[in-house]
py3Dmol code that shows the C-alpha trace and the ligand (Angstrom):
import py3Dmol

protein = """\
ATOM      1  CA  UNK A   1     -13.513   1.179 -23.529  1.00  0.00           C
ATOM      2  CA  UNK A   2     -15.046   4.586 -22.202  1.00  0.00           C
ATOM      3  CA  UNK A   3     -14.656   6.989 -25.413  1.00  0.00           C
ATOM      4  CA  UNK A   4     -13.521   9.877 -22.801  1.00  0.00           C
ATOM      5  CA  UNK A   5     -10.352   7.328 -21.601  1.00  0.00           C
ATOM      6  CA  UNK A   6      -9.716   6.343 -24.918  1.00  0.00           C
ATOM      7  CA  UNK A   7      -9.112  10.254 -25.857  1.00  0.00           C
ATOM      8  CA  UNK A   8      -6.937  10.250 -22.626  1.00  0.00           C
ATOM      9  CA  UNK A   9      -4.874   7.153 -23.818  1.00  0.00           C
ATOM     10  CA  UNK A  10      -4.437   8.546 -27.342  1.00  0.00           C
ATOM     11  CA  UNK A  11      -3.455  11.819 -25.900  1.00  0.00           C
ATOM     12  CA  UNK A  12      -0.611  10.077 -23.423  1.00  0.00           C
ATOM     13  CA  UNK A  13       0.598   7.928 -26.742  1.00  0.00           C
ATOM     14  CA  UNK A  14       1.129  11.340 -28.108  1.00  0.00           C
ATOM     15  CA  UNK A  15       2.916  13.072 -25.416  1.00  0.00           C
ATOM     16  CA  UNK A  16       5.331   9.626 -25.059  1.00  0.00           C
ATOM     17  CA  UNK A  17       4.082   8.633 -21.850  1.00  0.00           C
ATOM     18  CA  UNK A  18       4.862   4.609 -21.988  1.00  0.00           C
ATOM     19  CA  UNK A  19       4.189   3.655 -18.488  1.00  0.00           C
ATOM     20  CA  UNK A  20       0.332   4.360 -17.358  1.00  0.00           C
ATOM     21  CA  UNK A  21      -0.516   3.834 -13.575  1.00  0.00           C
ATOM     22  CA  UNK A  22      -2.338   0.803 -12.532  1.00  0.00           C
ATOM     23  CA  UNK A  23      -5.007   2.747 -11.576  1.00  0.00           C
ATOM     24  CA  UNK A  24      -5.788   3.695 -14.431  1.00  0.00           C
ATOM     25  CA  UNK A  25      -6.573   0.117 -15.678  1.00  0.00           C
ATOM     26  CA  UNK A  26      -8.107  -0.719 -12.145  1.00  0.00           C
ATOM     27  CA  UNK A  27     -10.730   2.105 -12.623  1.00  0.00           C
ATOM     28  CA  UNK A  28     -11.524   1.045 -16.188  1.00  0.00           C
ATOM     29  CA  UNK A  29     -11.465  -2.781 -15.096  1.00  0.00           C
ATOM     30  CA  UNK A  30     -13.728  -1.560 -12.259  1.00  0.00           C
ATOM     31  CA  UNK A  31     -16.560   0.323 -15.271  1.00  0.00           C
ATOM     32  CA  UNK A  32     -15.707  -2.535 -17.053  1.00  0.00           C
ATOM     33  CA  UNK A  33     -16.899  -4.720 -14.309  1.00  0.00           C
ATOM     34  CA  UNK A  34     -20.033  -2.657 -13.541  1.00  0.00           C
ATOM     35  CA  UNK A  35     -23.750  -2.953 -14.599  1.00  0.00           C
ATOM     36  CA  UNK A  36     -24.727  -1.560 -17.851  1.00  0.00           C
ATOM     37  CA  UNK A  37     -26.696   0.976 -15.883  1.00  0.00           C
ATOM     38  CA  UNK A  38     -24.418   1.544 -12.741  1.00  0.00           C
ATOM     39  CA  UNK A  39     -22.369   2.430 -15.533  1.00  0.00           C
ATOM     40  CA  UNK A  40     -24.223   4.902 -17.459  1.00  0.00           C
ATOM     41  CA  UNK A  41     -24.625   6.093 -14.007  1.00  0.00           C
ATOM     42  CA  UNK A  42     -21.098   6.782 -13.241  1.00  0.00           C
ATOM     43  CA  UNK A  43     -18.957   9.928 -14.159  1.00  0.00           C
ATOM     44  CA  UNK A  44     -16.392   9.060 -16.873  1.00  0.00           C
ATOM     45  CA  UNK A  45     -14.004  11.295 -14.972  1.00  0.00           C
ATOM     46  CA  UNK A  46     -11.965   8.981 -12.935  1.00  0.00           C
ATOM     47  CA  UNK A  47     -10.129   7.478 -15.582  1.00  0.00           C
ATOM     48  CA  UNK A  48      -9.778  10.451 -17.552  1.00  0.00           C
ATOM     49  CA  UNK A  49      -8.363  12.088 -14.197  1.00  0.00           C
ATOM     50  CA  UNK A  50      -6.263   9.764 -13.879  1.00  0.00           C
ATOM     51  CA  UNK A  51      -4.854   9.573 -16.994  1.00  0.00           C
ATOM     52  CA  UNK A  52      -4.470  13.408 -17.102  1.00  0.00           C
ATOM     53  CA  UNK A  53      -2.543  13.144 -13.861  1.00  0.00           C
ATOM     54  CA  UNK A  54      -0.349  10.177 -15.655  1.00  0.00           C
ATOM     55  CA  UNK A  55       0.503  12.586 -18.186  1.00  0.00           C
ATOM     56  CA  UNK A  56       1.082  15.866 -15.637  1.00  0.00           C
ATOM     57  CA  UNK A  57       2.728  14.446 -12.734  1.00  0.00           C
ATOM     58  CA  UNK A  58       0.486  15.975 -10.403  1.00  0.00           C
ATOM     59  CA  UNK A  59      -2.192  14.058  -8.458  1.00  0.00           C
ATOM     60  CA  UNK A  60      -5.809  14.719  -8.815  1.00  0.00           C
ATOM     61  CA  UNK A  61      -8.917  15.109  -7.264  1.00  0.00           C
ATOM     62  CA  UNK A  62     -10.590  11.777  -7.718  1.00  0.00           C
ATOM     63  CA  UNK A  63     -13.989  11.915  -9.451  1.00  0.00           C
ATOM     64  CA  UNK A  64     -16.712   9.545  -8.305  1.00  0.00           C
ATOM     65  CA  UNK A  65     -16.559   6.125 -10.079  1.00  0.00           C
ATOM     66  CA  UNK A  66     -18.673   2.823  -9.729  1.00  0.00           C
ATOM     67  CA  UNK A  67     -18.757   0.662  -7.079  1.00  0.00           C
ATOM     68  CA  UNK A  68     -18.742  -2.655  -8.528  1.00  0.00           C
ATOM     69  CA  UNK A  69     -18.935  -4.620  -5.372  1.00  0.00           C
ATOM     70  CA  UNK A  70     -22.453  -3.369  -4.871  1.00  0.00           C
ATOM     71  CA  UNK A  71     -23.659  -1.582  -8.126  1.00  0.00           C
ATOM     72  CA  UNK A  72     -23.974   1.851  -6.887  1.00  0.00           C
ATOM     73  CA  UNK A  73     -22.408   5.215  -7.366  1.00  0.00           C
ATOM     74  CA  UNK A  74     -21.035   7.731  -4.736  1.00  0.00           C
ATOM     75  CA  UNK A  75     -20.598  11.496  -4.692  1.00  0.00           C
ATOM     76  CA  UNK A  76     -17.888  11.380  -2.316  1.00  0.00           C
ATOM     77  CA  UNK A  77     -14.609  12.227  -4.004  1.00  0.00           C
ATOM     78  CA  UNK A  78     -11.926  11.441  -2.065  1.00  0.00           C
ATOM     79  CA  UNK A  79      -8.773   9.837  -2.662  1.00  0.00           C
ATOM     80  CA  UNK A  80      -9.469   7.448  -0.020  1.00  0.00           C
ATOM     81  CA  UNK A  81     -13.172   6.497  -1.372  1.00  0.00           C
ATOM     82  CA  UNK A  82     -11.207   5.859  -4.432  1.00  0.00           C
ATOM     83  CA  UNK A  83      -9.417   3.336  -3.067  1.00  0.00           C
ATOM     84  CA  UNK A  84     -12.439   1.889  -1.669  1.00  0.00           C
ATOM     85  CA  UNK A  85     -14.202   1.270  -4.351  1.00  0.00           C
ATOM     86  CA  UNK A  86     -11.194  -0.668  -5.934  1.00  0.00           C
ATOM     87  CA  UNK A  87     -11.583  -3.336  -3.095  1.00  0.00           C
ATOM     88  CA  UNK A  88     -13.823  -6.123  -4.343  1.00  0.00           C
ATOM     89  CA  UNK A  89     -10.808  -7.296  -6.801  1.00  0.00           C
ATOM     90  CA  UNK A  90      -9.703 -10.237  -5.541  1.00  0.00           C
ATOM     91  CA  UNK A  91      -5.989 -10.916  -4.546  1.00  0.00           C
ATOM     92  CA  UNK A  92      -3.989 -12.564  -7.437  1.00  0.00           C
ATOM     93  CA  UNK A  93      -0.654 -13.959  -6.811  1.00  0.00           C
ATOM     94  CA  UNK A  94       1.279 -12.639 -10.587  1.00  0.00           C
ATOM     95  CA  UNK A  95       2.717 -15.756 -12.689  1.00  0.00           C
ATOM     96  CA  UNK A  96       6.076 -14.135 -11.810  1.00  0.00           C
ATOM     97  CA  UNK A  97       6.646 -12.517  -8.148  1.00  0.00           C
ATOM     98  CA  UNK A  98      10.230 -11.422  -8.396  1.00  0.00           C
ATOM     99  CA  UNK A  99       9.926 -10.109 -12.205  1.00  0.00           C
ATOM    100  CA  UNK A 100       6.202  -8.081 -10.388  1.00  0.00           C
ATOM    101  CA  UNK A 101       8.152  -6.797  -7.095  1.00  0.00           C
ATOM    102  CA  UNK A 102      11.194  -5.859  -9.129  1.00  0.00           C
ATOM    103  CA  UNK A 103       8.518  -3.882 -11.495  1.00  0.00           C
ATOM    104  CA  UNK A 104       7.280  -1.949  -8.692  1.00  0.00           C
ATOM    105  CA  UNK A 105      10.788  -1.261  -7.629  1.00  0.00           C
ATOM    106  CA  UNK A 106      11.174   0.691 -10.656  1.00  0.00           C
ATOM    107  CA  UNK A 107       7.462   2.262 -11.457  1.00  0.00           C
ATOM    108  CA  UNK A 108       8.196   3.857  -7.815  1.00  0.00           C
ATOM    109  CA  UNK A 109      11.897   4.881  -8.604  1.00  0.00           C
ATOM    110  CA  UNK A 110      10.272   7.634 -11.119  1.00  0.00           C
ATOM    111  CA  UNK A 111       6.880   8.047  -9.514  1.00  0.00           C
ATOM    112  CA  UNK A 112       5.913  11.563  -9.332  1.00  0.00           C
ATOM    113  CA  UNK A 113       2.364  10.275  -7.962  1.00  0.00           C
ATOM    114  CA  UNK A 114       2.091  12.728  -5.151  1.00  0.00           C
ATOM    115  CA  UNK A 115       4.500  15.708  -3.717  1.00  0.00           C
ATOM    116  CA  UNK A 116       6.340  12.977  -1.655  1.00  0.00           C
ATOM    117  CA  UNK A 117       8.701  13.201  -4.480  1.00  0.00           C
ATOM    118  CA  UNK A 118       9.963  16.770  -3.910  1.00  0.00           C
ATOM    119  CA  UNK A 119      11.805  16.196  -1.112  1.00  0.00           C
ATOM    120  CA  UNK A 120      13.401  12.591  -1.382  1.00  0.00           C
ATOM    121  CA  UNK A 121      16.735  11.210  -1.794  1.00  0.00           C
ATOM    122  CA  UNK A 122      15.969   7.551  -2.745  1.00  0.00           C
ATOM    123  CA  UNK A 123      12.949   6.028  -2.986  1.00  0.00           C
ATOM    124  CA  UNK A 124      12.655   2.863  -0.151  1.00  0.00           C
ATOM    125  CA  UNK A 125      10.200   0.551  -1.932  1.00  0.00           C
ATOM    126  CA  UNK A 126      10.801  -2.176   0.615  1.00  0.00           C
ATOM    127  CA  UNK A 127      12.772  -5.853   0.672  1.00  0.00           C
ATOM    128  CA  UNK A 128      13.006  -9.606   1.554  1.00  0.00           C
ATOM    129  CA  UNK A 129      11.829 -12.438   0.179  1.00  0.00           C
ATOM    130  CA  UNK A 130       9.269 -12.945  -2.507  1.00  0.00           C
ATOM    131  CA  UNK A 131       8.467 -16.094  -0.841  1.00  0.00           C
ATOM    132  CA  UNK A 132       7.975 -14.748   2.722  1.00  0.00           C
ATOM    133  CA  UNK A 133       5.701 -16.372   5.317  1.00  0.00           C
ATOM    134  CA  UNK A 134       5.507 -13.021   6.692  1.00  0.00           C
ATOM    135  CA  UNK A 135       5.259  -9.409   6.063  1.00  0.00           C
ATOM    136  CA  UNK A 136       5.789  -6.134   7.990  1.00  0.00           C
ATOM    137  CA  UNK A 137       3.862  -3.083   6.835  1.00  0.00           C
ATOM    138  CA  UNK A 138       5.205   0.197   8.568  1.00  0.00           C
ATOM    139  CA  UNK A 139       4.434   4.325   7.839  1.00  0.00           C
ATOM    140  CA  UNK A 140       6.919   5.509   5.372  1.00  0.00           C
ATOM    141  CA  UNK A 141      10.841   5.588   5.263  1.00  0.00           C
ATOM    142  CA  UNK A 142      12.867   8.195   7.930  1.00  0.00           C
ATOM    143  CA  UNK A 143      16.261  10.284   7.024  1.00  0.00           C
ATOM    144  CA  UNK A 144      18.384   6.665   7.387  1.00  0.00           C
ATOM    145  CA  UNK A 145      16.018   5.007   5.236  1.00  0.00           C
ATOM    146  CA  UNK A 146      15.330   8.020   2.737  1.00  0.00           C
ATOM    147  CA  UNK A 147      19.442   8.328   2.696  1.00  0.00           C
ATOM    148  CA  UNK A 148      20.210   3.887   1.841  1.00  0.00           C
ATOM    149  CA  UNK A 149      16.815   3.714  -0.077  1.00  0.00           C
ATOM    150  CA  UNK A 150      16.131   0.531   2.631  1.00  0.00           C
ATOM    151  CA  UNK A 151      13.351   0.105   5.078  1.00  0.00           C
ATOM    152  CA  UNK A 152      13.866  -0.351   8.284  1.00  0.00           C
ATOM    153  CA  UNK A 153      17.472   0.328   8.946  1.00  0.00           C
ATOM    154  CA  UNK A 154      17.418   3.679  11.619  1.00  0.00           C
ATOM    155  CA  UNK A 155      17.445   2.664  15.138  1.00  0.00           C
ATOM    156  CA  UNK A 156      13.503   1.346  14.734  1.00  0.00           C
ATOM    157  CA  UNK A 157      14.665  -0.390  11.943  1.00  0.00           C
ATOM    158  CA  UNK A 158      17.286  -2.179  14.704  1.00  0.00           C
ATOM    159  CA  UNK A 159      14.391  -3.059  17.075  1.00  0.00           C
ATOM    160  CA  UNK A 160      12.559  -4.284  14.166  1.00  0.00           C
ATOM    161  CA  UNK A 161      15.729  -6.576  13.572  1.00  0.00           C
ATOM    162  CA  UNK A 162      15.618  -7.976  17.267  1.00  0.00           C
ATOM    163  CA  UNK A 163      11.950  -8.922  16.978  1.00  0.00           C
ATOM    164  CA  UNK A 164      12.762 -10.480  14.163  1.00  0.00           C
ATOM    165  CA  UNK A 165      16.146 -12.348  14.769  1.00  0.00           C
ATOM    166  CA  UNK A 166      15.683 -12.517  18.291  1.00  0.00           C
ATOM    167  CA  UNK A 167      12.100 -13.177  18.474  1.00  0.00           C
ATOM    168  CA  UNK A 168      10.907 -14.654  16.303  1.00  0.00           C
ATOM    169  CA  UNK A 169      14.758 -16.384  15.370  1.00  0.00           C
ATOM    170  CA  UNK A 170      14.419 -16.069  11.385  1.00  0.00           C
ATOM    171  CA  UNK A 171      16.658 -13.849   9.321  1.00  0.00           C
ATOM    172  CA  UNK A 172      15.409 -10.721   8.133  1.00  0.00           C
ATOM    173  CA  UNK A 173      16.141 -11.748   4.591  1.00  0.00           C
ATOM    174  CA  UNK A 174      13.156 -14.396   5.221  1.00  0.00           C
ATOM    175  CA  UNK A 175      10.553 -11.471   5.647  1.00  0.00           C
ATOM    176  CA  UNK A 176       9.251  -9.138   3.659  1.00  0.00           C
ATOM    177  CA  UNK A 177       9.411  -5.268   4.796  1.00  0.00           C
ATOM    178  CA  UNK A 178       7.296  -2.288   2.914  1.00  0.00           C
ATOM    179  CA  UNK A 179       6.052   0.726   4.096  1.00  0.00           C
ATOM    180  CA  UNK A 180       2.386   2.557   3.147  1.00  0.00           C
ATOM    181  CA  UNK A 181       4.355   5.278   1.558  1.00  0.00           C
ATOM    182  CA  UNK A 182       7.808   5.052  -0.347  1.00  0.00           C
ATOM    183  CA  UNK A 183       9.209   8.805  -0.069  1.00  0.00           C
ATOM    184  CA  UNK A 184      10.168  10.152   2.682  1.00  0.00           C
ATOM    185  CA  UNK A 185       7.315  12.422   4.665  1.00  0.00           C
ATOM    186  CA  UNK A 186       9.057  15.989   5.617  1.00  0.00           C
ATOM    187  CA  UNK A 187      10.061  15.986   9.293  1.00  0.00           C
ATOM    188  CA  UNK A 188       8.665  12.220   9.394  1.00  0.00           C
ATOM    189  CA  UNK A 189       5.387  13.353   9.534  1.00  0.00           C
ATOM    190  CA  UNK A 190       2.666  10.479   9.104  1.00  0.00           C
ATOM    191  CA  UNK A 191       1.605  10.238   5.528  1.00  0.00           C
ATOM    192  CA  UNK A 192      -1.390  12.201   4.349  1.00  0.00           C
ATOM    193  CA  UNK A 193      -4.605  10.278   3.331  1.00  0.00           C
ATOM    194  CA  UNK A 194      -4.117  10.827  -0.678  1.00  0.00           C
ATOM    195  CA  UNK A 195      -0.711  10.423  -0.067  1.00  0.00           C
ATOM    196  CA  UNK A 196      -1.509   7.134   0.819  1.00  0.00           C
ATOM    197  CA  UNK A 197      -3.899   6.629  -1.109  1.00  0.00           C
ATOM    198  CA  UNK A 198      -1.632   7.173  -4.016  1.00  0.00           C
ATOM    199  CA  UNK A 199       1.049   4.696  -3.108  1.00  0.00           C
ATOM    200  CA  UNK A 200      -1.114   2.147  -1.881  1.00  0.00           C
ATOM    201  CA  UNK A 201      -1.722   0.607  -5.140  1.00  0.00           C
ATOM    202  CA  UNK A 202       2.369  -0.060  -5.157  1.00  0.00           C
ATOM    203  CA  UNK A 203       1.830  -1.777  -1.751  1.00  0.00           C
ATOM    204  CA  UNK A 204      -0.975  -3.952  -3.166  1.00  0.00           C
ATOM    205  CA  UNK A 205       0.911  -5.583  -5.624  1.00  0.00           C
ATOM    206  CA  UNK A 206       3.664  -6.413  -3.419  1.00  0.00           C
ATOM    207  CA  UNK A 207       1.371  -8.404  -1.032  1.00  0.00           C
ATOM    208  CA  UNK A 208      -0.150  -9.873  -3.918  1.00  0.00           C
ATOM    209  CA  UNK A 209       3.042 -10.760  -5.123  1.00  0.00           C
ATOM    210  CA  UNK A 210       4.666 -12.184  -2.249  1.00  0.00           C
ATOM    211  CA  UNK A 211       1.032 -13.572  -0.825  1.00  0.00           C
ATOM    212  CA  UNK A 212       2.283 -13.984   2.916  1.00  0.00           C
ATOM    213  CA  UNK A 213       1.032 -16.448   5.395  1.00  0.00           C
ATOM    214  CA  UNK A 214      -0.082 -13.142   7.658  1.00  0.00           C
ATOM    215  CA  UNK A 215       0.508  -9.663   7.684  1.00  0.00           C
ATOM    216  CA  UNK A 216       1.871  -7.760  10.304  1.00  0.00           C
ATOM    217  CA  UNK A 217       0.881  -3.893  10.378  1.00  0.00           C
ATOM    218  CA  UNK A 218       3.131  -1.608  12.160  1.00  0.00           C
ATOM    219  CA  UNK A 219       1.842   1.167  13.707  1.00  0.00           C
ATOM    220  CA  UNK A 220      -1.539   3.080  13.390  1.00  0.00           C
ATOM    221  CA  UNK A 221      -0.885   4.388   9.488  1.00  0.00           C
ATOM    222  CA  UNK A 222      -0.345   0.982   8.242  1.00  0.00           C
ATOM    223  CA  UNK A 223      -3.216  -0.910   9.953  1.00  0.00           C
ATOM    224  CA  UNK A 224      -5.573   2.187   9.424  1.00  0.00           C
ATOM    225  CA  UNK A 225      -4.451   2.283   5.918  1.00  0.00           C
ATOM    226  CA  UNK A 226      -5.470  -1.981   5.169  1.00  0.00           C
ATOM    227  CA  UNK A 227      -8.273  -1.936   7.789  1.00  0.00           C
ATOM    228  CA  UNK A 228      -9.811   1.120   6.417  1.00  0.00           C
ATOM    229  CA  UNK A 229     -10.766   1.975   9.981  1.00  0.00           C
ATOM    230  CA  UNK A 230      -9.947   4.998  12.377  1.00  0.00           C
ATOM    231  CA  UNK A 231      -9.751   3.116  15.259  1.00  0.00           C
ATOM    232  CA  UNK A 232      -7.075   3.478  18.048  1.00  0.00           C
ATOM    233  CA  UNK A 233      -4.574   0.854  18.450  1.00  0.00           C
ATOM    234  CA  UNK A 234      -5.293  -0.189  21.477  1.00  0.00           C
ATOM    235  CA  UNK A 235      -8.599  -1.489  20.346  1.00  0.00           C
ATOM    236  CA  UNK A 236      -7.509  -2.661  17.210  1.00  0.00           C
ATOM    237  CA  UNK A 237      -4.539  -4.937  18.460  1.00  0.00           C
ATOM    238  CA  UNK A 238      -4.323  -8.218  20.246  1.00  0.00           C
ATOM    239  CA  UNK A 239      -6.625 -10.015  17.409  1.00  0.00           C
ATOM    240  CA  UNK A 240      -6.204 -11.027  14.109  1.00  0.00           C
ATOM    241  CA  UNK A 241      -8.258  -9.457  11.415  1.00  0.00           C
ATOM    242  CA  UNK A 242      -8.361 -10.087   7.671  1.00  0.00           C
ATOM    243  CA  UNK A 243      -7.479  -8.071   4.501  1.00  0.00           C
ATOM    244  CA  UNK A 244      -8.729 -10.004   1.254  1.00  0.00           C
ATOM    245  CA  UNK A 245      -9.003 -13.395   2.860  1.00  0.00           C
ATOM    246  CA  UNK A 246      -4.841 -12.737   4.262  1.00  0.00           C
ATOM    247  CA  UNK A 247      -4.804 -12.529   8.162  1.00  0.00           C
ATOM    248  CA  UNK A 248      -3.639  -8.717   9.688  1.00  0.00           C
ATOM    249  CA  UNK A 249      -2.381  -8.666  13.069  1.00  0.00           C
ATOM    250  CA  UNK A 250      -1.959  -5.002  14.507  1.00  0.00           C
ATOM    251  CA  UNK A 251       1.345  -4.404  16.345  1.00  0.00           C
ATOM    252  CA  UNK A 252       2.962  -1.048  17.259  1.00  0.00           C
ATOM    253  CA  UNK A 253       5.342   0.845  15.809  1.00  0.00           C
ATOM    254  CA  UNK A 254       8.996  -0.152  17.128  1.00  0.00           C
ATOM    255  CA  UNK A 255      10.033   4.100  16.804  1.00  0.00           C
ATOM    256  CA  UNK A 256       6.559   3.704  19.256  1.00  0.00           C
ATOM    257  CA  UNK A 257       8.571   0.778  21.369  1.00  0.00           C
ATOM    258  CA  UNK A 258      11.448   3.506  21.451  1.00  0.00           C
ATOM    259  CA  UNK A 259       9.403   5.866  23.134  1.00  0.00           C
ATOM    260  CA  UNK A 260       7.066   3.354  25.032  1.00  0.00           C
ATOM    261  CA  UNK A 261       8.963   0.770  27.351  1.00  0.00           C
ATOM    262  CA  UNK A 262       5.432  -0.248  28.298  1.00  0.00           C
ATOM    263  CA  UNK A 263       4.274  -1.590  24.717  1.00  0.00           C
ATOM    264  CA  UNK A 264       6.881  -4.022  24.109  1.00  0.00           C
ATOM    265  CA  UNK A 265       5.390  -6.976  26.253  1.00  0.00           C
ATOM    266  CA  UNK A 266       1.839  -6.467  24.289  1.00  0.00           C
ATOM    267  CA  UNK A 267       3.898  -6.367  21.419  1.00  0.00           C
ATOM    268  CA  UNK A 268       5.555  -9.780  21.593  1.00  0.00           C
ATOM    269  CA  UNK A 269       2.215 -11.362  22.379  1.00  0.00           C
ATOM    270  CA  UNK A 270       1.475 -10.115  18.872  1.00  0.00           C
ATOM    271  CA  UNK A 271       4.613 -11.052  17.241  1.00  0.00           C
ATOM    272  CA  UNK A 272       3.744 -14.720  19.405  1.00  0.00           C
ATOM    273  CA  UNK A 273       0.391 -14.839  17.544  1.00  0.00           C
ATOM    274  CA  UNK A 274       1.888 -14.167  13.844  1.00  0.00           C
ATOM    275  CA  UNK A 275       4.610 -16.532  14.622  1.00  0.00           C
ATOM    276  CA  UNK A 276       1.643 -19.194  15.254  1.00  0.00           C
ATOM    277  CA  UNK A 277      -0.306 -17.908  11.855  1.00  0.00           C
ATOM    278  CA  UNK A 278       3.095 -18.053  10.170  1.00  0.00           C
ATOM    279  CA  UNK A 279       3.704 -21.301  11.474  1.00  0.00           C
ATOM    280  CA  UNK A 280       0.306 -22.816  10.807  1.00  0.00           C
ATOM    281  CA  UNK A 281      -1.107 -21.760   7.866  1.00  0.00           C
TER     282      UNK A 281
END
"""
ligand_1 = """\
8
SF4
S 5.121 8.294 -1.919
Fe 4.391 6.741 -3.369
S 2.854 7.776 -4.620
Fe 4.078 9.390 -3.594
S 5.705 9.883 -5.081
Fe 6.524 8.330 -3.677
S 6.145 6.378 -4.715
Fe 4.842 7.908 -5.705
"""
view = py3Dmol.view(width=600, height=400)
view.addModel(protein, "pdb")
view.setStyle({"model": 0}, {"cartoon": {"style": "trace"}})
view.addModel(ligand_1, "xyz")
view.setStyle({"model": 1}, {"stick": {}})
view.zoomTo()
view.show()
């Protein structure tokens, strides 16, 4: 284990901090991982930063860490190339999905990860089944959702229900809703990129853990977010693309439906195609 981490660690033991972010294992899994050389080659800092942040509350300025998909180091230091370089891990369904997803549940109850925290009321970590053929990814949770602590439930939430009663004629309880980000953005703003970058990690696990037949994104933040792409919508729907071997089909937002009479009829052709990956995979 890097000496600098281990310090880190000791320190956290010391203050009583029990619970240590994923990330922090993922970056040391990641050095772990890496060429002897790629990692002499790599700043120590990342874990360290991370654990420092564990044991603050506040998030961090990601230092540079190795890319152990390719055996090279970066000076970019963004929260977002963090995230990147944590990619080449494959997808692991856990030994026990419910006891994983209920986990999250409660590391995201008292996450203090990034300043999302200041202004929420409940934390909305998302719902459904752990065995669901399907998954919806949308942007973050609005006042309704922010005031029940469920996703989904503010008048997009009831379009969200139609396309998925109506539509696609399963019961809600059969899919699996999360958002990128589980605290409320002020004035339901779109989520920063390290504010996303800080909860995706929660949003990982539950895909690993409930390992859906296809993913639907919702919206631009959400597909942006798993595509790692800028690209408009409008380019990026109407195909399937792929997240760590799972298929990702694009859709649009239903508060975007709301606003957009328009988008709904490209919209069911999408909901038509993950119906067919749901059906047939
Ligand atoms: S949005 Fe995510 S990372 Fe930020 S405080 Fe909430 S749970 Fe933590």
């Amino acid at each position: 284990m890097d000496p600098v981490l281990r310090r880190s660690l000791r320190s956290l033991a010391a203050a009583g901090v029990r619970r240590l972010p994923r990330a922090l294992f993922d970056v040391q899994a990641a050095r772990d991982r890496a060429p002897a050389a790629a990692r002499d080659r790599a700043p120590a800092g990342g874990a360290a930063a991370a654990a420092s942040a564990a044991a603050s509350g506040t998030p961090v300025e990601r230092a540079p860490v190795v890319n152990a998909g390719n055996e090279s180091s970066t000076s970019a230091g963004s929260a977002a190339h963090f995230a990147t370089v944590l990619e080449p891990r494959a997808l692991e369904r856990p030994s026990d999905p419910v006891a994983e997803l209920d986990a999250v549940a409660a590391e995201v109850s008292d996450c203090r990860a990034c300043t999302l925290c200041e202004g929420r009321h409940h934390t909305v970590p998302g719902e459904g089944s752990p065995n669901a053929r399907v998954m919806f990814i949308g942007e973050g949770p609005g006042a309704d959702e922010d005031r029940t602590g469920r996703p989904f439930v503010g008048r997009a939430g009831k379009l969200l229900d139609d396309i998925i009663t109506k539509g696609m004629r399963i019961a809600r309880e059969d899919v699996f809703i999360a958002n990128v980000v589980k605290c409320r953005p002020p004035n339901n703003r779109a989520p920063t990129a390290d504010e996303s970058a800080a909860c995706r990690g929660y949003l990982q696990r539950q895909i690993a853990a409930v390992s859906p037949a296809v993913i639907c994104t919702l919206g631009a933040t959400a597909t942006h977010l798993l595509l790692e792409t800028d690209s408009p919508m409008s380019r990026l729907r109407g195909r399937e693309h792929s997240w760590r071997g799972l298929p990702v089909i694009p859709t649009y937002h239903p508060a975007y439906l709301l606003r957009n009479e328009a988008a709904k009829r490209p919209t069911w052709e999408d909901i038509q195609r993950v119906m067919q990956r749901a059906n047939n995979a």
